[in-house]
Structure formats: C-alpha cells, structure tokens
PLY file of the C-alpha trace (Angstrom):
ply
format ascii 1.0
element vertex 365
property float x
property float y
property float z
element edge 364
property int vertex1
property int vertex2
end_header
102.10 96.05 69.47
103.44 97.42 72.37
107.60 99.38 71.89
110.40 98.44 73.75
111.20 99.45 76.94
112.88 103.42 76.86
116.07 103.16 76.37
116.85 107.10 77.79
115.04 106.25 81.32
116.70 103.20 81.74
120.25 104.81 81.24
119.20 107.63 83.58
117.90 105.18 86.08
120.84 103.06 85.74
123.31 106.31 86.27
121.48 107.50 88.92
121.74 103.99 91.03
125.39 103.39 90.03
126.48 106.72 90.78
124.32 106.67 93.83
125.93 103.35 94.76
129.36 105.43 94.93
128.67 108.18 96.94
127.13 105.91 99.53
130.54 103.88 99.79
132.21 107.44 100.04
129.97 107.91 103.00
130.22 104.57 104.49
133.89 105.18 105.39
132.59 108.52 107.55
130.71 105.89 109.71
133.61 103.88 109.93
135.90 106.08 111.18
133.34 107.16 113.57
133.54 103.73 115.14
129.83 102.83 114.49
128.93 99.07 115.78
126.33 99.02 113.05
127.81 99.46 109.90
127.91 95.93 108.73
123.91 95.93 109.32
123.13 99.65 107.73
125.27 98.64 104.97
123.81 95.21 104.64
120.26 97.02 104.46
120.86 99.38 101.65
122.82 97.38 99.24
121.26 94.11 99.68
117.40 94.28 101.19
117.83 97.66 98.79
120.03 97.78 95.70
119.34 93.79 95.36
115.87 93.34 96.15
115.31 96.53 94.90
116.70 95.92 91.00
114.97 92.33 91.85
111.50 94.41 91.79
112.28 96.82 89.06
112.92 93.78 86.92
109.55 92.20 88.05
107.43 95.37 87.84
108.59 96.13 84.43
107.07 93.25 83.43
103.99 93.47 84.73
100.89 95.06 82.59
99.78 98.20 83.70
96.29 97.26 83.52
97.12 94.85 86.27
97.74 97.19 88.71
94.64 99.29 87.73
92.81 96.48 88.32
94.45 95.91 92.01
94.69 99.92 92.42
91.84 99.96 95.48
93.63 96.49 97.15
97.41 97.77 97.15
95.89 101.07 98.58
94.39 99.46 101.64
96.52 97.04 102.03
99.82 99.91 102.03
97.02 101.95 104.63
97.13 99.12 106.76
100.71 98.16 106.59
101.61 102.26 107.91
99.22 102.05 110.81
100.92 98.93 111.53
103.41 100.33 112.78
101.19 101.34 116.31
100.88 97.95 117.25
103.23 97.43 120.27
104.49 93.87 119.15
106.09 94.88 116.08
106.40 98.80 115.55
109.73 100.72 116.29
110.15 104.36 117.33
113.26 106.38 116.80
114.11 110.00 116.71
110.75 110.85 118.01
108.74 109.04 115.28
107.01 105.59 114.92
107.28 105.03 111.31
108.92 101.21 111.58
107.79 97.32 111.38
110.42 95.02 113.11
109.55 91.88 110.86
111.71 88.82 111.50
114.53 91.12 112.88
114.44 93.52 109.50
113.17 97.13 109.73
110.80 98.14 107.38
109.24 101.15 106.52
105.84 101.03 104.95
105.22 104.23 104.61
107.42 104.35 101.36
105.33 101.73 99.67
102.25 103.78 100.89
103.55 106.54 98.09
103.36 103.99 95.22
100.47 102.81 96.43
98.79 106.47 97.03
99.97 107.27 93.27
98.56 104.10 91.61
94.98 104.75 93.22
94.92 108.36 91.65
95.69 107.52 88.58
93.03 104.72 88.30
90.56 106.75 90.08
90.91 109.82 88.11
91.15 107.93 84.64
87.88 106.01 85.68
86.44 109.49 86.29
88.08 111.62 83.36
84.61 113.06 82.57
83.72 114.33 86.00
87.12 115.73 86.69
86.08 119.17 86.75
83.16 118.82 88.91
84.03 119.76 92.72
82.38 116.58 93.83
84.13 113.82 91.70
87.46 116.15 91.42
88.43 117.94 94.56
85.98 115.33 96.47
87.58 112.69 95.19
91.16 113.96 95.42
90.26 114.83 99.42
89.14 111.74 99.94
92.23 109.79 98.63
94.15 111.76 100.47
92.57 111.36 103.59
94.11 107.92 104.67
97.69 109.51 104.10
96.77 112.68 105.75
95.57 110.49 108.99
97.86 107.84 109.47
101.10 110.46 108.64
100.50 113.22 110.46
99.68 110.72 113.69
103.50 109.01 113.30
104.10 111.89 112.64
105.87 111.49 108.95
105.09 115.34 107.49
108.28 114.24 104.83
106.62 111.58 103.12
103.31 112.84 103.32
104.40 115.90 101.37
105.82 113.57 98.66
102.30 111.99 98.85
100.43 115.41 98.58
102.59 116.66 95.53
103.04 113.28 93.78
98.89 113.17 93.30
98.43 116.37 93.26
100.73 116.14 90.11
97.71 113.15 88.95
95.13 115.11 89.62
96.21 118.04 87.17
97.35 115.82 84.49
94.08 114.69 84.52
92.64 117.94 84.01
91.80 119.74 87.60
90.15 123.28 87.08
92.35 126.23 88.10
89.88 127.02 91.06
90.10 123.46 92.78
94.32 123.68 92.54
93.87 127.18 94.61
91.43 125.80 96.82
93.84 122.66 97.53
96.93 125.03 98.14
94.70 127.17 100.53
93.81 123.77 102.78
97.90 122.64 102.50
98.53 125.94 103.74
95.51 125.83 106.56
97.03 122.58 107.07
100.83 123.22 108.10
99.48 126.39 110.12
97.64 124.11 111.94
100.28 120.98 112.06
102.32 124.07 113.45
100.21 124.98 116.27
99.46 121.03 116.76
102.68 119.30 116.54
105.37 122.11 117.66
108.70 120.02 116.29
107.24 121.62 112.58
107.03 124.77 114.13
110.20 124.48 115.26
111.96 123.51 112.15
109.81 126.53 110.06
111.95 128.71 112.19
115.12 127.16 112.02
114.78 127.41 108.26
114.52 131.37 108.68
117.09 131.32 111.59
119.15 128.52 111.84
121.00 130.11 115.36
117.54 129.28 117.05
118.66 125.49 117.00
122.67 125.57 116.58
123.10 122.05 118.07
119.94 120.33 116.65
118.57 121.28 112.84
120.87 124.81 112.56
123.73 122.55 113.05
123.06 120.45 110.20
122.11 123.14 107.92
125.34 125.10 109.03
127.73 121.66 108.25
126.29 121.13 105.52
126.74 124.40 103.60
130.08 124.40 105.17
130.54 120.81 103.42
129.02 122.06 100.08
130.49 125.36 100.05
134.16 123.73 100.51
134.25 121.72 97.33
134.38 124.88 95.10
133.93 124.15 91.37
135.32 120.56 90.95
135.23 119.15 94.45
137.71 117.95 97.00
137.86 114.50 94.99
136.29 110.98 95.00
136.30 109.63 99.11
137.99 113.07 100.16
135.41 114.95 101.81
136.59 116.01 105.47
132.82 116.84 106.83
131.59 113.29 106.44
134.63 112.21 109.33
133.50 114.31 111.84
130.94 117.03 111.82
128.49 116.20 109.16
124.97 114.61 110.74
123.61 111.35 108.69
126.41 111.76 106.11
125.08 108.56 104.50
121.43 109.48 104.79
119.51 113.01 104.65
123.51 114.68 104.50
124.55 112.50 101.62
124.02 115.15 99.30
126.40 117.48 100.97
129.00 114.51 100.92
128.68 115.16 96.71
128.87 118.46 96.83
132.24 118.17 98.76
133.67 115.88 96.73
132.73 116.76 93.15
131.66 120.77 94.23
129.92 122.53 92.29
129.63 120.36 88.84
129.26 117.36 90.66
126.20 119.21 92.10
124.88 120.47 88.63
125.31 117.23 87.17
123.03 115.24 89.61
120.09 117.67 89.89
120.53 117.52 85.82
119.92 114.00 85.56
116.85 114.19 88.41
115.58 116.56 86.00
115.87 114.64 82.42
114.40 111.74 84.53
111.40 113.78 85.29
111.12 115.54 81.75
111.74 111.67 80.07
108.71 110.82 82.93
106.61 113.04 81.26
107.71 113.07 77.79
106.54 109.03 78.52
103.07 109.86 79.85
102.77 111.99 76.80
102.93 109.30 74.08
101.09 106.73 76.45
98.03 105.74 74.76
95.59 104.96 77.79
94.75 107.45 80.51
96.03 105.30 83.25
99.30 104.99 82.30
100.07 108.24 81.42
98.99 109.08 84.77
100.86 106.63 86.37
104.21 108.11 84.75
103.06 111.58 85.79
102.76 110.59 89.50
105.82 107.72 89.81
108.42 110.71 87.73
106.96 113.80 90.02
107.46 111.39 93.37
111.10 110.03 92.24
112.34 113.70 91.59
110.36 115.82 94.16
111.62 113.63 96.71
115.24 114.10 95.46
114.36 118.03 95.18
112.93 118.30 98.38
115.97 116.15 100.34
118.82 118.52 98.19
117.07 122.13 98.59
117.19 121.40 102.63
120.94 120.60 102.59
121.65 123.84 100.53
119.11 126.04 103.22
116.14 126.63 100.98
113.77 124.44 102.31
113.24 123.25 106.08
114.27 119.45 106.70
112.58 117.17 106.07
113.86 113.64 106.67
112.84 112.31 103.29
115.90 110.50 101.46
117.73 111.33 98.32
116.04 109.48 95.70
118.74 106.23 94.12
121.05 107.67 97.06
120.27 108.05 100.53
121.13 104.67 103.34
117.39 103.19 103.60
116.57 99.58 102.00
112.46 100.46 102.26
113.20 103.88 100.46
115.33 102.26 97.49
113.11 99.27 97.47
110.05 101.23 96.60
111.85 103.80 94.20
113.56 101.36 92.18
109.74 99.01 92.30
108.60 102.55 91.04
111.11 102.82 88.78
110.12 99.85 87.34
106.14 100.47 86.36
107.51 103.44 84.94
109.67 101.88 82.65
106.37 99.39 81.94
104.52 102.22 80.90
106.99 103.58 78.63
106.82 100.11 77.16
103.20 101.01 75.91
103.80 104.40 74.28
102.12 105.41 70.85
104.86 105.21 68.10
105.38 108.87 66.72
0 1
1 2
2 3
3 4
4 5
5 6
6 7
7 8
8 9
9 10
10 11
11 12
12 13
13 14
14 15
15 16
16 17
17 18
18 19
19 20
20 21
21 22
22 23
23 24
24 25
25 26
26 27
27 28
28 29
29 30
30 31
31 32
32 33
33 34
34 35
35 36
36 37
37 38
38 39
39 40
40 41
41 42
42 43
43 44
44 45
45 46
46 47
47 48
48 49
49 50
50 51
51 52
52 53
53 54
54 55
55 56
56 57
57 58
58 59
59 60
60 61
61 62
62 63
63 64
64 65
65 66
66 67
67 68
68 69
69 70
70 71
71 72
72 73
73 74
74 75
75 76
76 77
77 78
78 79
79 80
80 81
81 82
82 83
83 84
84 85
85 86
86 87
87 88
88 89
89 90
90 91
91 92
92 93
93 94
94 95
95 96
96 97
97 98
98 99
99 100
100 101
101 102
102 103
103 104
104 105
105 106
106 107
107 108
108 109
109 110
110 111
111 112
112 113
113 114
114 115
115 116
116 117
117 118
118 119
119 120
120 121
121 122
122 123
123 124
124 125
125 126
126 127
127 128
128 129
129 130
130 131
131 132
132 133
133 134
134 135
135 136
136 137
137 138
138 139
139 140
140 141
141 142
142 143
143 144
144 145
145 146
146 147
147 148
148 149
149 150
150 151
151 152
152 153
153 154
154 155
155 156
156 157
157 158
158 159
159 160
160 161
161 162
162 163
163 164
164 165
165 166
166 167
167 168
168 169
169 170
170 171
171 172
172 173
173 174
174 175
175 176
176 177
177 178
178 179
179 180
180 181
181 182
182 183
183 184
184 185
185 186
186 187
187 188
188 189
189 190
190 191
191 192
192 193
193 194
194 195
195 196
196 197
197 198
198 199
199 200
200 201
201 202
202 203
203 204
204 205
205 206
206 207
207 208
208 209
209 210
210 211
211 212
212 213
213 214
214 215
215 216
216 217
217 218
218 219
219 220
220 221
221 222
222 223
223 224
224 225
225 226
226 227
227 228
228 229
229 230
230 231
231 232
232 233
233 234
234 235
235 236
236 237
237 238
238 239
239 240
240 241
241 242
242 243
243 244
244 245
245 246
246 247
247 248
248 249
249 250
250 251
251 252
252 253
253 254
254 255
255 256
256 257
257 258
258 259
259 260
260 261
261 262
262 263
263 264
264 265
265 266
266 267
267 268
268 269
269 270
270 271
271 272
272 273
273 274
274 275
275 276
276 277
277 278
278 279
279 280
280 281
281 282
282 283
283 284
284 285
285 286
286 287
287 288
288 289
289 290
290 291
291 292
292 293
293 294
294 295
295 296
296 297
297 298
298 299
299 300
300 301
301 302
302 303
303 304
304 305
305 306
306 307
307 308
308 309
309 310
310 311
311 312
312 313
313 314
314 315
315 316
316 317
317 318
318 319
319 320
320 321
321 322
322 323
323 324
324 325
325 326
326 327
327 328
328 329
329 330
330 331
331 332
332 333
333 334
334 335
335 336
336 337
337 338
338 339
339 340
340 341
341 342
342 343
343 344
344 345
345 346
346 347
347 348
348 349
349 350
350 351
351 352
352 353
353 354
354 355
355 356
356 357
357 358
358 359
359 360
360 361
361 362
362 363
363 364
C-alpha cells in the first residue's frame, strides 16, 4: 500500500513558492517605478500561466503513477527534443538578447527548453533502471549516458542556451551515479565537460567572454561586470537583517532583471544576510528530503527520478545565487520557485509534483 504524500517536501515546496511569491511582488514595484509598458503582461505570465498553471500541474503530476511516465519516458523525450528545436522555425520562434530559445504560441511565449530538463531527467532514470546490470560497462554506462545527452548537447549549444544545458548535464549526471557509474567513467565525463566549454569558448566567444568577466569583472563594467558589481553592492547593503520587506533601493534604479536572474540580490537587500541563509537552507533540506525520498523508494525508477528532479530544482537555484554573489559566471538560468518566467515555474512546480508522487511510494521504515 503505497504512504501518503511527504508531508516535509510539501511544506518546503509550499515555503519556497509563497515566499518566492513575495519577493517577486517586492521586485515588481522596481519595474514599476521604472515606467515599464509591460508589467501587466510579465506579471500576468509568472503568477498566472506560472504560479496557477503551475500548482494546476503539481496537483495533476502528483497524481499520476510513476510507472506511467516510465512507460512514456522515450515519447516525452522526443517530443520535449522537438518542441526546443522548434524554436528555429521562422513562423513561430522568438529571439531576444542574442538567443532563440522562444515559441510565440497564440500570442504566449514559451520556453521549451525548461520542459526539455524534466523530460531529459525522466529518460535517465528509466534508461538506467532498465539497464542497472550493465551500468558499469563503458558501453551501456558512459555510452548510454553520451548518447542521452546528445540531443541536449545539440539543440542547446545551437540556441545557444549553455544555462540550461548545464542544469541538464548535472541533473543526469546526478542519475547516472545514483545508479551506480564507476569512478573512471565520472572522470572521463568531467574531462569531455571540460574539453567541452574550452571548446564552446573558442566556438561561441559570448562564454569566453563571460569566463573572464567572472575573474575580472572591469573587462565588461557596463554589460555582465555591471551586474555582478550591483548586485554585491545590493547584497552587501542589507547587512545582517536586511533593509526590510519592499525597501531595497537597488531594485529602483541600478539593479539589471531585479525580478529575474537579480531577484536574489533583491533578498539579500531586504532581509541581508539571514534572509540569505535562510533561503539557501531550505534549497538545501529540499534537496537532502529529495534524496532522503529516493532512499526509501522501493523501485529503481523512482528513486532515480527523485535523485534527478531534487539535484535539477536546487542546482538550478545554486547555480542562479552563486553568480549574483561573484562565484560563478552568469548564467541566465532562474532562481528556482522565484525568478519572473511562467515556462521556468511551470516545469519546476510539474517537477515538483512527480517528486512528491514518488515520495508517495516510499518503503515504510
């Protein structure tokens, strides 16, 4: 008989959205007093095609069994392939900043690439569950995790989306050693990732660029420097308990994307330092929950399922809050429950919810 859903991940997913929800109105008002024409549609994005739709699929995929999407792993993989190179076709794909990572559909933005993560995780964990016994060989193991990866690797880099496909990367990665990878094929696929940026470096020189920025941020004071340098300066000024709830200063006039990759500087001015401590804490109980899940999950599948969803929910968040504080170059990629995006909350709180599925199914200890 299967156990009720978790009662510890849903409180830290619910806390994580609510607060979330907060600190995005806190941000809102920096666009309005910027005089932005498009608030009414970016808010109308994140809290309803988002928040709503969102909690609409977290209900829905919590209540779907997790065999199910075994079963329809290889389908929602090609299917999420095909919806990301989508976004080439002239008729319906939208470029901004430089990349081509959109779907106009019926006058709604979409970005498919988020659902490509799920998607990406779901197929490793039935693959390498399928496979458990041939894990270790180089040809079902490595081979296999190459090959997955491929699609990602292809369809990303071309966009180019390096953010998300790092998420993608680490996320199975994360499936492929819970499954039990040998030492020797984890080394060999951290010598490719590192052939692999050298190369996106020499290829694509925007990553280049941003490698050195994150050494020297005066190389690119009006461009990524700048937003480093505003955000520390954001972060930095909240001291231990913050400025106070809607009273940061940076989000009015200096700080870049206050309500999207600069959100989490927006936090750290307004609850400093604690505020800070307190939301990387609860990114990490949700991961160590995550696992503690996969742990007591009888069937391979799920418990890698919960490995990959709980290692892409909080190294996205990771990723996005170690570039605001300088320690890792940026990235794009959202704040996980936080950032302005309706694709990126749909998909985290639709992940959100298989997760909570699988904790359904744990083994009673």
């Amino acid at each position: 008989m299967r156990a009720r859903i978790d009662k510890t991940l849903v409180l830290l997913i619910a806390t994580l959205v609510v607060g979330g929800g907060f600190i995005f109105a806190s941000a809102v008002f920096g666009l309005l007093a910027r005089g932005s024409s498009n608030m009414s549609s970016v808010v109308f994005n994140h809290a309803a095609l988002g928040i709503g739709v969102g909690l609409i699929a977290l209900l829905i995929a919590s209540r779907i069994p997790c065999t199910t999407w075994k079963r329809f792993a290889p389908h929602l993989f090609v299917l999420s392939l095909l919806l990301t190179a989508a976004v080439f076709l002239p008729q319906i794909g939208l470029e901004h900043g430089g990349g081509r990572r959109w779907l106009n559909i019926a006058g709604f933005s979409l970005q498919p690439s988020e659902f490509l993560k799920i998607a990406s995780i779901i197929m490793a964990a039935a693959y390498f569950s399928t496979i458990r016994a041939r894990v270790q060989t180089l040809q079902w193991g490595l081979g296999g995790l190459l090959l997955i990866l491929s699609g990602p690797v292809l369809i990303l880099v071309t966009q180019p989306d390096i953010g998300t496909l790092g998420v993608i990367v680490v996320s199975v990665v994360a499936v492929f050693f819970a499954a039990g990878a040998r030492i020797r094929d984890l080394l060999i696929m951290a010598f490719v990732a590192v052939l692999a940026v050298a190369v996106l470096a020499y290829v694509r020189p925007y990553i280049l660029d941003r490698i050195e920025v994150f050494f020297n941020p005066s190389l690119a004071p009006q461009e990524e420097g700048y937003q480093i340098r505003q955000s520390l300066m954001a972060i930095g000024s909240g001291g231990l308990l913050g400025r106070g709830f809607g009273q940061s200063v940076q989000k009015f006039t200096y700080l870049p994307e206050p309500m999207g990759d600069s959100i989490f500087a927006v936090l750290g001015e307004e609850f400093g330092f604690v505020g800070a401590v307190a939301l990387v804490g609860l990114f990490l109980s949700l991961a160590m929950r995550g696992f503690w899940v996969a742990t007591h999950t009888p069937d391979l599948f799920g418990g890698y399922l919960a490995v990959g969803i709980s290692t892409y929910l909080v190294a996205e968040a990771f990723i996005n809050i170690a570039a605001m504080l300088g320690l890792a170059p940026l990235t794009g990629i959202p704040l996980t429950f936080i950032s302005q995006g309706g694709s990126a909350m749909l998909a985290s709180l639709g992940s959100a919810g298989i997760l909570l599925e699988v904790s359904r199914r744990r083994a009673h200890s």
